[in-house]
Backbone as CSV, one residue per row, in Angstrom:
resi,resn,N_x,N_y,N_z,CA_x,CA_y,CA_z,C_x,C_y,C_z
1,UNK,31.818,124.577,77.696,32.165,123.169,77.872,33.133,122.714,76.764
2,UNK,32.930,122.766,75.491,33.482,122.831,74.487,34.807,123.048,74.883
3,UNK,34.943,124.535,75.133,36.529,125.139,75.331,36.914,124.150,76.193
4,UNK,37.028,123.382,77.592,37.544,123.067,78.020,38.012,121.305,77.343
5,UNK,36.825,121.189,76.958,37.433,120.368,76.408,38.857,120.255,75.043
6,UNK,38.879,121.630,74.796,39.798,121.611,73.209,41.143,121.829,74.332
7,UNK,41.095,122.440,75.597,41.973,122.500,76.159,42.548,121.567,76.935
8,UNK,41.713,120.415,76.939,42.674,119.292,77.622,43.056,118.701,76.758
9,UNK,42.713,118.966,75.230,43.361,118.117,73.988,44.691,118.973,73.284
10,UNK,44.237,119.865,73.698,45.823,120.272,73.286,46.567,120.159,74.374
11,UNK,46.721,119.994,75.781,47.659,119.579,76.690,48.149,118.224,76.297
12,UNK,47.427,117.632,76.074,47.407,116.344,76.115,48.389,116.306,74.931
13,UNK,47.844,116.883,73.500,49.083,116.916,72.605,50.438,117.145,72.973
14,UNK,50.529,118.212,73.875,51.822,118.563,74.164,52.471,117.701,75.126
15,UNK,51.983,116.705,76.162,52.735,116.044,76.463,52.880,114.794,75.678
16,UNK,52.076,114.696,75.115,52.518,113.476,73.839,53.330,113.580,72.749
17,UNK,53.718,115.329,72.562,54.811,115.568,71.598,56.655,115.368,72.578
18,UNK,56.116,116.253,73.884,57.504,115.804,74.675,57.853,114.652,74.802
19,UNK,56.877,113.563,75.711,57.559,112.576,75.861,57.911,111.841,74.476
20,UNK,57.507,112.044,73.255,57.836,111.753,71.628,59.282,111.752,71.779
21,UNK,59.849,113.351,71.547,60.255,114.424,72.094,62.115,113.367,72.966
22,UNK,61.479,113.383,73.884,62.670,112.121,74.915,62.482,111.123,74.582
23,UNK,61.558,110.293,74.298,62.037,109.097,74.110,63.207,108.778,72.824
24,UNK,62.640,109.451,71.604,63.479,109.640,70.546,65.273,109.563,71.006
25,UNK,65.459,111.011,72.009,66.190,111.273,72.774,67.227,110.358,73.439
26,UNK,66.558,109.799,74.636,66.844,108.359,74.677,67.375,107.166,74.312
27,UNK,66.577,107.008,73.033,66.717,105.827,72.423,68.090,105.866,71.766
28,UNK,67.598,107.400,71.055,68.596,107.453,70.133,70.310,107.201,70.816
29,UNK,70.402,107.752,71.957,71.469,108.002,72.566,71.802,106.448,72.914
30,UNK,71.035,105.308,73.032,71.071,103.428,73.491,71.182,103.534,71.814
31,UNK,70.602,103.469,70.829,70.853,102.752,69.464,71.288,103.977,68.604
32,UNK,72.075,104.229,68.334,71.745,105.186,67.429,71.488,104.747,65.841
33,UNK,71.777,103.824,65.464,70.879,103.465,64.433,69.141,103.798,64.004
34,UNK,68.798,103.785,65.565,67.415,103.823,65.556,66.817,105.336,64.421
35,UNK,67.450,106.076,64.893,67.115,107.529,63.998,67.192,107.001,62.730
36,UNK,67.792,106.334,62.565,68.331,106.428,61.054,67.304,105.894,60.077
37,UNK,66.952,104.657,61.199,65.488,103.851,60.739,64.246,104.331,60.376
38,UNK,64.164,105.580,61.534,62.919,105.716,61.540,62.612,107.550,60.752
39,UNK,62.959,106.749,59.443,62.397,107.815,58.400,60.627,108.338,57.997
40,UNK,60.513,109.092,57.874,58.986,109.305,57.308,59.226,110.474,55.883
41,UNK,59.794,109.931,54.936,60.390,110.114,53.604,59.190,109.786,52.778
């Protein structure tokens, strides 16, 4: 039971890293300022 559960949490990561992933993508391509902003320094 366990396992399945670690396995819908790492899916789940991975579509929460893609759509991260494009939106970034996206955005960046409408503002490109936006990248610039969004440092984690």
């Amino acid at each position: 039971c366990l396992h399945k559960v670690l396995e819908y949490v790492n899916e789940a990561k991975g579509f929460v890293k893609s759509l991260d992933l494009d939106f970034r993508k996206i955005v960046s391509q409408d503002y490109p300022s936006f990248h610039e902003t969004d440092r984690h320094d």
